[in-house]
C-alpha positions in Angstrom: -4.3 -14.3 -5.1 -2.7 -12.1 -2.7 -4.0 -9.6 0.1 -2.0 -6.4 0.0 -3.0 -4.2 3.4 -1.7 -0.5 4.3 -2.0 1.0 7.3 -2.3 4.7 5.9 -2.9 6.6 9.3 0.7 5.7 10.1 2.0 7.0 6.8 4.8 9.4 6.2 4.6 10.0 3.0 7.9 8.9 1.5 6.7 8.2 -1.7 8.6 4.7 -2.0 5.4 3.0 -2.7 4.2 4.9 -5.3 7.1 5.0 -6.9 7.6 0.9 -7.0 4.3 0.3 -7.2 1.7 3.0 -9.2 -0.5 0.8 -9.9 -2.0 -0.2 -6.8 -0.5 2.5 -4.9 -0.9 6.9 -5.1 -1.1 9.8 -2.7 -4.7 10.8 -1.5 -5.9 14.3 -0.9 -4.4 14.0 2.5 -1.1 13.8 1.2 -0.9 10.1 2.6 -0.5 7.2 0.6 -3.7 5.4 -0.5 -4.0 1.9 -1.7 -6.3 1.8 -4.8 -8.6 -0.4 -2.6 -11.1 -2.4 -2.6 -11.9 -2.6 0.8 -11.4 -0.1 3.0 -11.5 1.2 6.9 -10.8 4.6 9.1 -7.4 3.0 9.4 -6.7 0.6 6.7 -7.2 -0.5 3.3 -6.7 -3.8 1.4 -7.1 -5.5 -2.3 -6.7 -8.5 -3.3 -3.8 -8.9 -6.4 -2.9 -11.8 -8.8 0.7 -10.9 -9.0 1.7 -9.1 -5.9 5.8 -8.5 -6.7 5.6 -4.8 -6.9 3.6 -4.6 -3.9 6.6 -7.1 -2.4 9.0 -4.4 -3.3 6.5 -2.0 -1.9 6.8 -3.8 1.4 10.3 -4.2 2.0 11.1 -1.0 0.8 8.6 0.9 3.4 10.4 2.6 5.9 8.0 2.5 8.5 6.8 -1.2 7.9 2.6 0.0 7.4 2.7 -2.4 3.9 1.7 -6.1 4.0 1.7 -8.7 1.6 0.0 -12.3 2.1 -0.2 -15.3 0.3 
């Protein structure tokens, strides 16, 4: 399992997530993206995914770098 994290408060809503990545990934009320979490804080939010390769893509592809994947 991997642990995807995103930073949302530092979000600029780009969109590049959601469109890798929909599954995990869409925009909350706030117009920020929100990771369809498990866990959550003020700040951050985080599941836990078999196959994280869209959420790879996710990652690289964020262009302020608020999108982390761990093995």
């Amino acid at each position: 399992m991997a642990k995807v994290e995103l930073e949302r408060m530092m979000c600029i809503s780009c969109g590049n997530c959601i469109d890798i990545c929909p599954d995990f990934f869409e925009f909350a009320g706030d117009g920020l993206s929100h990771l369809k979490a498990l866990k959550n804080t003020e700040e951050t939010e985080e599941i836990e995914v078999e196959d994280p390769s869209c959420c790879t893509q996710a990652e690289e592809l964020c262009p302020v770098s608020i999108i982390h994947v761990y093995d």
